[in-house]
C-alpha positions as CSV (number, residue, x, y, z in Angstrom):
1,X,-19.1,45.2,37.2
2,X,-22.0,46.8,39.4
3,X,-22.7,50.6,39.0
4,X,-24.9,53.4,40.4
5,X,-26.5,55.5,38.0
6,X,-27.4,58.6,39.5
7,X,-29.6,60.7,37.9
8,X,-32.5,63.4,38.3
9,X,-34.3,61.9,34.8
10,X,-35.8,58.8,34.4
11,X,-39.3,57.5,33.3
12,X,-41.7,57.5,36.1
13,X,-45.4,57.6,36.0
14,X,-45.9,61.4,36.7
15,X,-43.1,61.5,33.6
16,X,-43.4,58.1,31.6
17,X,-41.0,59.7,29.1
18,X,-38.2,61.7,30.9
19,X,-34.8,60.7,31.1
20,X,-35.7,57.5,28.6
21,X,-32.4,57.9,27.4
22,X,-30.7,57.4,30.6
23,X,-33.3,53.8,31.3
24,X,-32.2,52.7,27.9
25,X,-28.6,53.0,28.6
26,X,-28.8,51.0,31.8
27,X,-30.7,48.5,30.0
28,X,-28.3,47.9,27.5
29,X,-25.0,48.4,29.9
30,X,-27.3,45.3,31.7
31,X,-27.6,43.2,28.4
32,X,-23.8,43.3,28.5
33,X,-23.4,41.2,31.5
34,X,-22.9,44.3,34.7
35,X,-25.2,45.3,37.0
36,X,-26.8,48.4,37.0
37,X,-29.0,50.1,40.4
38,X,-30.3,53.6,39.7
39,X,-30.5,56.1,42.4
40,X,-33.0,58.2,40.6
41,X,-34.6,61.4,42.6
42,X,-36.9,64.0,41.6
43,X,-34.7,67.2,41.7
44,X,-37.7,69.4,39.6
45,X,-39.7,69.2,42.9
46,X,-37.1,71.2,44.9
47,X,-33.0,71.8,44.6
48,X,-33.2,70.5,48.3
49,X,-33.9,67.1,46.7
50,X,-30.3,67.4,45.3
51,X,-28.9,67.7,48.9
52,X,-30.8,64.6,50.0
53,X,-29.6,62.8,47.0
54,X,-26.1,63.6,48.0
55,X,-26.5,61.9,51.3
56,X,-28.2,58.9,49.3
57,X,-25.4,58.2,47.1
58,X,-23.1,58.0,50.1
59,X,-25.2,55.6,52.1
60,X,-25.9,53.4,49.1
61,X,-21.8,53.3,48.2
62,X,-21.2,53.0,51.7
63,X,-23.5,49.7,51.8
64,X,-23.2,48.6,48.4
65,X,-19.1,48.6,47.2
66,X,-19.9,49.5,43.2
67,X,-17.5,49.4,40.9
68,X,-18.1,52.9,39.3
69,X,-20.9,55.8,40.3
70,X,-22.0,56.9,36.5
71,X,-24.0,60.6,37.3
72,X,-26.2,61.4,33.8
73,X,-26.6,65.5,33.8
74,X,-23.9,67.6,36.4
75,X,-26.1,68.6,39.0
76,X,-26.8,64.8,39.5
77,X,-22.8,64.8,39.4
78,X,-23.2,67.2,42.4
79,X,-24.7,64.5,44.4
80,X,-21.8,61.7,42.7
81,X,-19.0,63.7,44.2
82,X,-20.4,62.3,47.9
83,X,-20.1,58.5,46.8
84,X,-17.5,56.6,48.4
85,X,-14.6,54.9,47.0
86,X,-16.2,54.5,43.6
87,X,-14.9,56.4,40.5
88,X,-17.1,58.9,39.6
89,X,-18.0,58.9,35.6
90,X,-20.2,61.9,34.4
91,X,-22.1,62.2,31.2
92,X,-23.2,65.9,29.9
93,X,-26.0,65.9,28.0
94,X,-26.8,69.7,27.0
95,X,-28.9,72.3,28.8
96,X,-26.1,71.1,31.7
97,X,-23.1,72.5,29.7
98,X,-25.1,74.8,27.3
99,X,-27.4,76.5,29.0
100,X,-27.2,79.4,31.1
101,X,-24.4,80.6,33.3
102,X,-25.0,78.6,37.0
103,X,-25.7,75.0,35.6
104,X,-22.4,75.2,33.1
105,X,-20.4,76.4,36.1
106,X,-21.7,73.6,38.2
107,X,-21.1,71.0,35.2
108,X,-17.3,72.1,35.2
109,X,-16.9,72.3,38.7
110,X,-18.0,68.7,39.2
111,X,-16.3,67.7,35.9
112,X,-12.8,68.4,37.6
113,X,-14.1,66.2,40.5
114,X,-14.8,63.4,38.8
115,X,-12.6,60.5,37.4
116,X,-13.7,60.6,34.0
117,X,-16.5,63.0,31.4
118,X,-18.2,61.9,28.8
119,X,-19.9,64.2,26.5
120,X,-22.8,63.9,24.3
121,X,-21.9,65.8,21.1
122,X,-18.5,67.6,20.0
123,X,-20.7,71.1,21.0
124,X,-20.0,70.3,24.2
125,X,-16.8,68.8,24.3
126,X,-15.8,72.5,22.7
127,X,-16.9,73.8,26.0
128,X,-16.1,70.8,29.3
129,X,-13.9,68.8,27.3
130,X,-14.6,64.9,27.7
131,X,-15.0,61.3,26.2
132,X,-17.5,61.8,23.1
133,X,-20.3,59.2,23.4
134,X,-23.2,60.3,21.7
135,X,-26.7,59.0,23.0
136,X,-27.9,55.6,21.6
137,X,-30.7,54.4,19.9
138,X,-32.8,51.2,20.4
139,X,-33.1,49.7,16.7
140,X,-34.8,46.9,17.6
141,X,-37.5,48.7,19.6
142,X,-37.8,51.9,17.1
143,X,-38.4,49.9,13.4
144,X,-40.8,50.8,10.8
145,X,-44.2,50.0,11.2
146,X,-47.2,50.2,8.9
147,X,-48.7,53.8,9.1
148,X,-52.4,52.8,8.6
149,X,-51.6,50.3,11.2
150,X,-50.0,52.5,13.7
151,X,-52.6,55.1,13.3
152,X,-55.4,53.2,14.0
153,X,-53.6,52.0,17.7
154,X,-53.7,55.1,18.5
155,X,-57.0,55.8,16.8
156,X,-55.6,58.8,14.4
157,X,-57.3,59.9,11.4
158,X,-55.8,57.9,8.4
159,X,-56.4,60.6,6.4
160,X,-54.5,63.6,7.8
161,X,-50.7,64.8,8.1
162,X,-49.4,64.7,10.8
163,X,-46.5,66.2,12.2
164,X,-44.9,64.7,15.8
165,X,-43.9,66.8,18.4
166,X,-42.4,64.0,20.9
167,X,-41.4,66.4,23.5
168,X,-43.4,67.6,26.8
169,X,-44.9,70.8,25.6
170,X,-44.4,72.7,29.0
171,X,-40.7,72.2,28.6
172,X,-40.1,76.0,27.2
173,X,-36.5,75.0,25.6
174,X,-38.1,72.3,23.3
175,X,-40.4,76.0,21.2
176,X,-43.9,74.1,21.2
177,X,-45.1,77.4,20.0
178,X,-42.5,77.1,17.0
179,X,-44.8,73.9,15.9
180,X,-47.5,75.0,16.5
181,X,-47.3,77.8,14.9
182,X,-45.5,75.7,12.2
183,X,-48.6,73.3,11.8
184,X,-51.1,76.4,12.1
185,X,-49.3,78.6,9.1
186,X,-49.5,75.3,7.1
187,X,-53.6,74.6,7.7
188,X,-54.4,78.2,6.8
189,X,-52.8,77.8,3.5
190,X,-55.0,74.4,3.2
191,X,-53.2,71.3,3.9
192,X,-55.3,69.0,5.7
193,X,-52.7,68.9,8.9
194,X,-52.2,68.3,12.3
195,X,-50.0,68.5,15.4
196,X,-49.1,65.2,17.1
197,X,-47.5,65.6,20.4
198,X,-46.2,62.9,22.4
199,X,-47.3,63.7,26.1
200,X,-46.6,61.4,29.0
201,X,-46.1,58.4,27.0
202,X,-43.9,55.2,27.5
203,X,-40.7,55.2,25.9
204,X,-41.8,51.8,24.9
205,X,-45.4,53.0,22.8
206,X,-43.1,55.6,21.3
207,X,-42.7,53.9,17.9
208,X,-46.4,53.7,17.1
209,X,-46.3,57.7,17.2
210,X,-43.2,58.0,15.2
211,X,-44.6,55.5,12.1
212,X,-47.6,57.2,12.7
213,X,-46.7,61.1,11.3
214,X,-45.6,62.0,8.4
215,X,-42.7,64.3,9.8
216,X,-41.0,65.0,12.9
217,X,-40.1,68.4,14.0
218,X,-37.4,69.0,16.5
219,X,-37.4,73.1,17.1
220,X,-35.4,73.5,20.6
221,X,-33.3,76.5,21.5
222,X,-30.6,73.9,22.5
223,X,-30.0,70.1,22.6
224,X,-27.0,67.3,23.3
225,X,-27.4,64.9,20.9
226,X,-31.5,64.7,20.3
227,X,-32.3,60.6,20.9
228,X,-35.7,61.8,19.7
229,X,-33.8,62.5,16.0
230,X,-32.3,58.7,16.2
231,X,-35.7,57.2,17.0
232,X,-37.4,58.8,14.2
233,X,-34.9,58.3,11.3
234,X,-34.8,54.6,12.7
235,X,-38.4,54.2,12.1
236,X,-38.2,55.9,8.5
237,X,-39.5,59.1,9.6
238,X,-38.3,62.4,7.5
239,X,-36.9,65.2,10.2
240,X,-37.4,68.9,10.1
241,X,-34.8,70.3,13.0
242,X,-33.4,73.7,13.7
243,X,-29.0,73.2,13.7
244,X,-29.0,72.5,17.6
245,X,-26.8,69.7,19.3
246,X,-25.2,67.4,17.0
247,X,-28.3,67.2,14.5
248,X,-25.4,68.2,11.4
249,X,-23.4,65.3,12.1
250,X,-26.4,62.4,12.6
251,X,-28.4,64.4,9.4
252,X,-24.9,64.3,7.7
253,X,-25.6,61.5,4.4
254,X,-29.5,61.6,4.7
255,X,-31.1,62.7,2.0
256,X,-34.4,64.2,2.3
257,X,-33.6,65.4,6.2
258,X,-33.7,69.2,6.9
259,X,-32.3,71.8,8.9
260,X,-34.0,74.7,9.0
261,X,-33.5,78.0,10.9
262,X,-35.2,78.9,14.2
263,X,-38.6,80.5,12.5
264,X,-41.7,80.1,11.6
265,X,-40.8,80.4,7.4
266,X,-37.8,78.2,7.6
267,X,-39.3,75.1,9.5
268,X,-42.4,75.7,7.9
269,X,-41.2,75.0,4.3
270,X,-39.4,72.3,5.5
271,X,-42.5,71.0,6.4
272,X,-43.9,71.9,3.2
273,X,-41.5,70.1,1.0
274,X,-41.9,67.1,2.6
275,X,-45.7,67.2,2.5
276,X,-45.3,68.5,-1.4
277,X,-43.1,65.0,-2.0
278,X,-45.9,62.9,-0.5
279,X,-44.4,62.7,2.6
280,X,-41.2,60.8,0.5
281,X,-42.5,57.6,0.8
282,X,-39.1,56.4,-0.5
283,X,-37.2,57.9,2.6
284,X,-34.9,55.7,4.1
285,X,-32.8,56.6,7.0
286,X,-32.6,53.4,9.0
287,X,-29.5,52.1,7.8
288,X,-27.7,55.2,8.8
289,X,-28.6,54.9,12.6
290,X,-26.5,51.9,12.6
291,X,-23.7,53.6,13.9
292,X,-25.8,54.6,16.8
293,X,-27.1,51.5,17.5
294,X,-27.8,51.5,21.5
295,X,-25.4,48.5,21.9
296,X,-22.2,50.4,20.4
297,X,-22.8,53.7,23.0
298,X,-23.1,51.1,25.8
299,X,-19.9,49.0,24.7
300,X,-18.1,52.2,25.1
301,X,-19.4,53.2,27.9
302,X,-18.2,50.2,29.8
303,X,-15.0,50.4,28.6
304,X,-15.0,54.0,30.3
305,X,-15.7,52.1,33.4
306,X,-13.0,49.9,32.8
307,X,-10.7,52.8,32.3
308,X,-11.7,54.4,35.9
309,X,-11.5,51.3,37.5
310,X,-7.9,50.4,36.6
311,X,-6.6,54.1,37.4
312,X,-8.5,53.6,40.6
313,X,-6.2,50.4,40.6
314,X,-3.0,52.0,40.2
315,X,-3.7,54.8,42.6
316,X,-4.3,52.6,45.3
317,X,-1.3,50.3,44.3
318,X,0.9,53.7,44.4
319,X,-0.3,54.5,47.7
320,X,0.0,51.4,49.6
321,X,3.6,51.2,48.0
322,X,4.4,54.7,49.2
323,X,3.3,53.6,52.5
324,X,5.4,50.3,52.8
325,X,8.6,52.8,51.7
Protein backbone atom coordinates (compact mmCIF):
# COMPACT_ATOMS: atom_id res chain seq x y z
CA UNK A 1 0.00 0.00 0.00
CA UNK A 2 1.35 3.78 -0.18
CA UNK A 3 0.21 6.18 2.57
CA UNK A 4 0.42 9.80 3.73
CA UNK A 5 1.26 10.32 7.14
CA UNK A 6 0.28 13.61 8.09
CA UNK A 7 1.38 15.03 11.04
CA UNK A 8 2.51 18.31 13.02
CA UNK A 9 5.38 16.07 15.05
CA UNK A 10 8.32 14.61 13.73
CA UNK A 11 12.07 14.77 14.37
CA UNK A 12 13.68 17.63 12.73
CA UNK A 13 16.80 19.44 13.54
CA UNK A 14 15.30 22.43 15.49
CA UNK A 15 13.43 19.26 17.38
CA UNK A 16 15.63 16.02 16.86
CA UNK A 17 13.23 14.35 19.28
CA UNK A 18 9.56 15.33 18.62
CA UNK A 19 7.07 13.19 17.24
CA UNK A 20 9.82 10.11 17.30
CA UNK A 21 7.05 8.05 17.81
CA UNK A 22 5.24 8.90 14.75
CA UNK A 23 9.11 8.34 12.49
CA UNK A 24 9.34 5.04 14.18
CA UNK A 25 5.92 3.89 13.13
CA UNK A 26 6.47 4.85 9.47
CA UNK A 27 9.64 3.04 9.62
CA UNK A 28 8.35 -0.03 10.73
CA UNK A 29 4.86 0.18 8.59
CA UNK A 30 7.94 0.50 5.77
CA UNK A 31 9.80 -2.68 7.00
CA UNK A 32 6.49 -4.43 6.22
CA UNK A 33 6.63 -3.96 2.57
CA UNK A 34 4.20 -0.34 2.03
CA UNK A 35 5.20 2.82 1.27
CA UNK A 36 5.15 5.53 3.53
CA UNK A 37 5.59 9.74 2.48
CA UNK A 38 5.15 12.06 5.42
CA UNK A 39 3.59 15.47 4.93
CA UNK A 40 5.09 16.78 8.15
CA UNK A 41 4.50 20.76 8.81
CA UNK A 42 5.44 22.85 11.69
CA UNK A 43 1.99 23.82 13.21
CA UNK A 44 3.95 25.27 16.72
CA UNK A 45 5.06 28.22 14.45
CA UNK A 46 1.58 29.45 13.74
CA UNK A 47 -2.18 27.68 13.47
CA UNK A 48 -2.05 29.30 9.96
CA UNK A 49 0.47 26.55 9.16
CA UNK A 50 -2.55 24.10 9.72
CA UNK A 51 -4.56 25.89 6.93
CA UNK A 52 -1.60 25.53 4.50
CA UNK A 53 -1.15 21.98 5.43
CA UNK A 54 -4.81 21.48 4.52
CA UNK A 55 -4.17 22.69 1.01
CA UNK A 56 -0.94 20.38 1.00
CA UNK A 57 -2.60 17.19 1.68
CA UNK A 58 -4.99 17.85 -1.15
CA UNK A 59 -2.38 18.64 -3.77
CA UNK A 60 -0.23 15.76 -2.64
CA UNK A 61 -3.55 13.13 -2.87
CA UNK A 62 -4.55 14.83 -5.85
CA UNK A 63 -1.01 14.03 -7.48
CA UNK A 64 -0.10 11.04 -5.69
CA UNK A 65 -3.39 8.39 -5.54
CA UNK A 66 -2.48 6.81 -1.78
CA UNK A 67 -4.04 4.15 -0.61
CA UNK A 68 -4.97 5.62 2.95
CA UNK A 69 -4.08 9.33 4.49
CA UNK A 70 -3.02 8.17 8.32
CA UNK A 71 -3.26 11.89 10.32
CA UNK A 72 -1.10 11.25 13.96
CA UNK A 73 -2.75 13.94 16.51
CA UNK A 74 -6.50 15.63 15.43
CA UNK A 75 -5.52 18.90 14.48
CA UNK A 76 -3.28 17.22 11.81
CA UNK A 77 -6.65 15.27 11.14
CA UNK A 78 -8.02 18.77 10.43
CA UNK A 79 -5.78 19.13 7.51
CA UNK A 80 -6.58 14.91 6.48
CA UNK A 81 -10.26 15.73 6.05
CA UNK A 82 -9.04 17.87 2.65
CA UNK A 83 -7.31 14.67 1.16
CA UNK A 84 -8.84 13.25 -1.78
CA UNK A 85 -10.34 9.95 -2.29
CA UNK A 86 -8.05 8.34 0.30
CA UNK A 87 -9.59 7.01 3.60
CA UNK A 88 -8.72 9.00 6.28
CA UNK A 89 -7.23 6.92 9.50
CA UNK A 90 -6.59 9.13 12.68
CA UNK A 91 -4.57 8.11 15.66
CA UNK A 92 -5.10 10.17 19.08
CA UNK A 93 -2.36 10.31 21.09
CA UNK A 94 -3.35 12.43 24.43
CA UNK A 95 -3.10 16.17 25.03
CA UNK A 96 -5.49 15.87 21.56
CA UNK A 97 -8.38 14.09 23.33
CA UNK A 98 -7.30 14.97 27.04
CA UNK A 99 -6.54 18.18 27.21
CA UNK A 100 -8.42 21.15 27.37
CA UNK A 101 -11.77 21.93 25.92
CA UNK A 102 -10.98 23.26 21.96
CA UNK A 103 -8.37 20.51 20.95
CA UNK A 104 -10.93 17.56 22.32
CA UNK A 105 -13.72 19.21 20.43
CA UNK A 106 -11.65 19.36 17.31
CA UNK A 107 -10.29 15.59 17.88
CA UNK A 108 -14.13 14.49 17.77
CA UNK A 109 -15.15 16.58 15.23
CA UNK A 110 -12.63 15.27 12.81
CA UNK A 111 -12.98 11.74 14.36
CA UNK A 112 -16.62 11.59 12.82
CA UNK A 113 -15.02 12.60 9.53
CA UNK A 114 -12.76 10.17 9.20
CA UNK A 115 -12.99 6.48 8.01
CA UNK A 116 -11.45 4.96 10.92
CA UNK A 117 -9.73 6.09 14.92
CA UNK A 118 -7.29 4.65 16.50
CA UNK A 119 -6.55 5.41 20.02
CA UNK A 120 -3.52 5.20 22.06
CA UNK A 121 -4.66 3.95 25.48
CA UNK A 122 -8.21 2.80 26.86
CA UNK A 123 -8.21 6.66 28.65
CA UNK A 124 -9.00 7.80 25.63
CA UNK A 125 -11.00 5.42 23.94
CA UNK A 126 -13.44 6.25 27.29
CA UNK A 127 -13.65 9.61 25.82
CA UNK A 128 -13.52 9.43 21.33
CA UNK A 129 -14.11 5.89 21.15
CA UNK A 130 -11.65 4.09 18.56
CA UNK A 131 -9.27 1.09 17.47
CA UNK A 132 -6.86 0.65 20.64
CA UNK A 133 -3.22 0.55 19.37
CA UNK A 134 -0.94 1.56 21.86
CA UNK A 135 2.45 3.26 20.71
CA UNK A 136 5.33 0.88 19.94
CA UNK A 137 8.65 0.38 21.00
CA UNK A 138 11.88 -0.31 19.02
CA UNK A 139 13.52 -3.44 20.99
CA UNK A 140 16.16 -3.68 18.86
CA UNK A 141 17.28 -0.08 19.03
CA UNK A 142 16.42 0.48 22.90
CA UNK A 143 18.56 -2.74 24.64
CA UNK A 144 20.59 -2.70 27.58
CA UNK A 145 23.88 -1.33 27.44
CA UNK A 146 26.80 -1.19 29.86
CA UNK A 147 26.27 1.84 32.33
CA UNK A 148 30.01 2.71 32.75
CA UNK A 149 30.09 2.43 29.06
CA UNK A 150 27.19 4.55 28.19
CA UNK A 151 28.23 7.16 30.65
CA UNK A 152 31.43 7.71 29.50
CA UNK A 153 29.85 8.42 25.56
CA UNK A 154 28.28 10.88 26.86
CA UNK A 155 31.09 11.82 29.25
CA UNK A 156 28.84 11.51 32.71
CA UNK A 157 30.31 11.13 35.98
CA UNK A 158 30.57 7.31 36.69
CA UNK A 159 30.06 7.99 40.03
CA UNK A 160 26.75 9.86 40.46
CA UNK A 161 22.85 8.95 40.28
CA UNK A 162 21.38 9.96 37.94
CA UNK A 163 17.92 10.39 37.18
CA UNK A 164 16.55 10.94 33.17
CA UNK A 165 14.28 13.42 32.33
CA UNK A 166 13.85 12.46 28.45
CA UNK A 167 11.37 15.17 27.79
CA UNK A 168 11.95 18.91 26.44
CA UNK A 169 11.85 20.90 29.58
CA UNK A 170 9.96 23.97 28.08
CA UNK A 171 7.03 21.59 27.33
CA UNK A 172 5.01 22.78 30.75
CA UNK A 173 2.62 19.46 30.60
CA UNK A 174 5.75 17.10 30.97
CA UNK A 175 6.35 19.13 35.29
CA UNK A 176 10.24 19.69 34.81
CA UNK A 177 9.85 21.51 37.97
CA UNK A 178 8.36 18.22 39.62
CA UNK A 179 12.04 16.62 38.83
CA UNK A 180 13.77 19.01 39.57
CA UNK A 181 12.49 19.67 42.56
CA UNK A 182 12.43 15.82 42.93
CA UNK A 183 16.34 15.54 42.29
CA UNK A 184 16.93 18.83 44.49
CA UNK A 185 14.86 17.48 47.82
CA UNK A 186 16.97 14.23 47.35
CA UNK A 187 20.70 16.10 47.21
CA UNK A 188 19.88 18.20 50.27
CA UNK A 189 19.25 15.08 52.20
CA UNK A 190 22.80 13.91 50.77
CA UNK A 191 22.65 11.60 47.96
CA UNK A 192 25.18 12.27 45.54
CA UNK A 193 22.42 12.96 42.59
CA UNK A 194 21.73 14.39 39.53
CA UNK A 195 19.22 15.52 36.89
CA UNK A 196 19.67 14.06 33.34
CA UNK A 197 17.57 15.62 30.82
CA UNK A 198 17.40 14.55 27.38
CA UNK A 199 17.27 17.91 25.30
CA UNK A 200 17.30 18.01 21.48
CA UNK A 201 18.58 14.66 21.04
CA UNK A 202 18.21 11.91 18.25
CA UNK A 203 15.75 9.39 18.90
CA UNK A 204 18.48 7.16 17.67
CA UNK A 205 21.38 8.28 20.72
CA UNK A 206 18.45 7.90 23.03
CA UNK A 207 19.54 4.52 24.55
CA UNK A 208 22.89 5.67 25.64
CA UNK A 209 20.92 8.19 28.05
CA UNK A 210 18.38 5.65 29.18
CA UNK A 211 21.39 2.79 30.20
CA UNK A 212 23.06 5.62 31.43
CA UNK A 213 20.70 6.72 34.76
CA UNK A 214 19.86 4.95 37.32
CA UNK A 215 15.99 5.86 37.13
CA UNK A 216 13.58 7.44 34.84
CA UNK A 217 10.96 9.79 35.99
CA UNK A 218 7.94 10.51 33.95
CA UNK A 219 5.83 13.37 36.09
CA UNK A 220 3.36 14.84 33.28
CA UNK A 221 -0.10 16.24 33.97
CA UNK A 222 -1.35 13.97 31.12
CA UNK A 223 0.01 11.45 28.65
CA UNK A 224 -1.41 8.69 25.77
CA UNK A 225 0.57 5.91 26.12
CA UNK A 226 4.27 7.41 27.25
CA UNK A 227 6.80 5.58 24.40
CA UNK A 228 9.41 7.17 26.70
CA UNK A 229 8.12 4.44 29.63
CA UNK A 230 8.55 1.50 26.84
CA UNK A 231 12.06 2.69 25.88
CA UNK A 232 13.24 2.76 29.37
CA UNK A 233 11.93 -0.60 30.76
CA UNK A 234 13.30 -2.06 27.44
CA UNK A 235 16.71 -0.92 28.27
CA UNK A 236 16.37 -2.29 32.05
CA UNK A 237 15.78 1.08 33.41
CA UNK A 238 13.52 1.19 36.86
CA UNK A 239 10.48 3.98 36.28
CA UNK A 240 9.12 6.35 38.74
CA UNK A 241 5.71 7.86 36.97
CA UNK A 242 2.75 9.70 38.28
CA UNK A 243 -0.81 7.31 37.10
CA UNK A 244 -1.12 9.27 33.70
CA UNK A 245 -2.01 7.60 30.24
CA UNK A 246 -1.85 3.95 30.27
CA UNK A 247 1.39 3.80 32.60
CA UNK A 248 -1.06 1.09 35.08
CA UNK A 249 -1.47 -1.22 32.35
CA UNK A 250 2.37 -1.27 30.72
CA UNK A 251 3.69 -1.12 34.76
CA UNK A 252 1.08 -3.96 35.33
CA UNK A 253 3.65 -7.39 36.25
CA UNK A 254 6.84 -5.26 36.82
CA UNK A 255 8.19 -5.48 39.88
CA UNK A 256 10.24 -2.83 41.13
CA UNK A 257 8.21 -0.02 38.80
CA UNK A 258 6.36 2.81 40.69
CA UNK A 259 3.57 5.02 40.50
CA UNK A 260 3.66 7.65 42.58
CA UNK A 261 1.20 10.69 43.06
CA UNK A 262 1.73 14.08 41.43
CA UNK A 263 4.14 15.65 44.33
CA UNK A 264 7.17 16.28 45.38
CA UNK A 265 7.00 13.48 48.60
CA UNK A 266 5.43 10.82 46.52
CA UNK A 267 7.95 10.72 43.43
CA UNK A 268 10.58 11.63 45.59
CA UNK A 269 10.52 8.41 47.66
CA UNK A 270 10.02 6.52 44.75
CA UNK A 271 13.11 7.81 43.83
CA UNK A 272 14.50 7.04 47.07
CA UNK A 273 13.70 3.37 47.15
CA UNK A 274 15.24 2.79 44.15
CA UNK A 275 18.43 4.54 45.03
CA UNK A 276 18.20 2.72 48.77
CA UNK A 277 18.07 -0.86 46.61
CA UNK A 278 21.25 0.08 44.68
CA UNK A 279 19.46 1.23 41.89
CA UNK A 280 18.02 -2.84 41.70
CA UNK A 281 20.59 -3.94 39.79
CA UNK A 282 18.52 -7.19 39.36
CA UNK A 283 15.64 -5.19 37.59
CA UNK A 284 14.40 -6.65 34.61
CA UNK A 285 11.69 -5.31 32.54
CA UNK A 286 12.71 -6.14 29.08
CA UNK A 287 10.83 -9.18 28.51
CA UNK A 288 7.60 -7.48 29.33
CA UNK A 289 7.89 -4.94 26.46
CA UNK A 290 7.52 -7.72 24.22
CA UNK A 291 4.05 -7.25 23.76
CA UNK A 292 4.86 -3.77 22.56
CA UNK A 293 7.38 -4.59 20.34
CA UNK A 294 7.24 -1.83 17.40
CA UNK A 295 6.53 -4.53 14.76
CA UNK A 296 3.12 -5.78 16.51
CA UNK A 297 1.64 -1.83 16.73
CA UNK A 298 2.60 -1.62 13.00
CA UNK A 299 1.08 -5.04 11.95
CA UNK A 300 -2.11 -3.73 13.33
CA UNK A 301 -1.96 -0.75 11.97
CA UNK A 302 -1.91 -1.95 8.47
CA UNK A 303 -4.49 -4.08 8.93
CA UNK A 304 -6.56 -0.88 9.91
CA UNK A 305 -5.52 0.29 6.42
CA UNK A 306 -6.67 -2.75 5.02
CA UNK A 307 -9.99 -2.41 6.73
CA UNK A 308 -10.51 1.33 5.24
CA UNK A 309 -9.48 0.35 2.03
CA UNK A 310 -12.01 -2.48 1.48
CA UNK A 311 -15.06 -0.36 2.93
CA UNK A 312 -13.75 2.29 0.58
CA UNK A 313 -14.20 -0.77 -1.87
CA UNK A 314 -17.61 -1.58 -1.18
CA UNK A 315 -18.78 1.95 -1.16
CA UNK A 316 -17.73 2.55 -4.49
CA UNK A 317 -19.00 -0.86 -5.70
CA UNK A 318 -22.50 0.19 -4.05
CA UNK A 319 -22.51 3.31 -5.91
CA UNK A 320 -21.53 2.47 -9.28
CA UNK A 321 -24.28 -0.39 -8.88
CA UNK A 322 -26.89 2.14 -7.76
CA UNK A 323 -26.03 4.08 -10.70
CA UNK A 324 -26.28 1.25 -13.39
CA UNK A 325 -29.98 0.58 -11.65
Amino acid sequence: MKILFVTAMYPHPEKPGDGAFVKQQAEAIRQLGHKVDVLHFFGYLSKLRYLKAALDVFLTTWVGSYDVVHAHYGLAGAAGIFRWRAPLVVTLHGSDALIGKLQPSISRLVCQLADEVVVVSKKINSIIPGKIIPCGVNREVFRPIDRSEARKKLGLNREKWLVLFPFDPKRKIKRFDLAKAVVSKLASRGYDIGLLVALKVKNEEMPLYYNAANVMILCSDSEGSPTSIKEALSCNIPVVSTDVGDVQEILDGIEGAMICDQNIESLGRGVEEILIQGGMSNFSSRAAMERYDQKLTAESIVKVYEKVKEKRRHRQISRRQHKFF
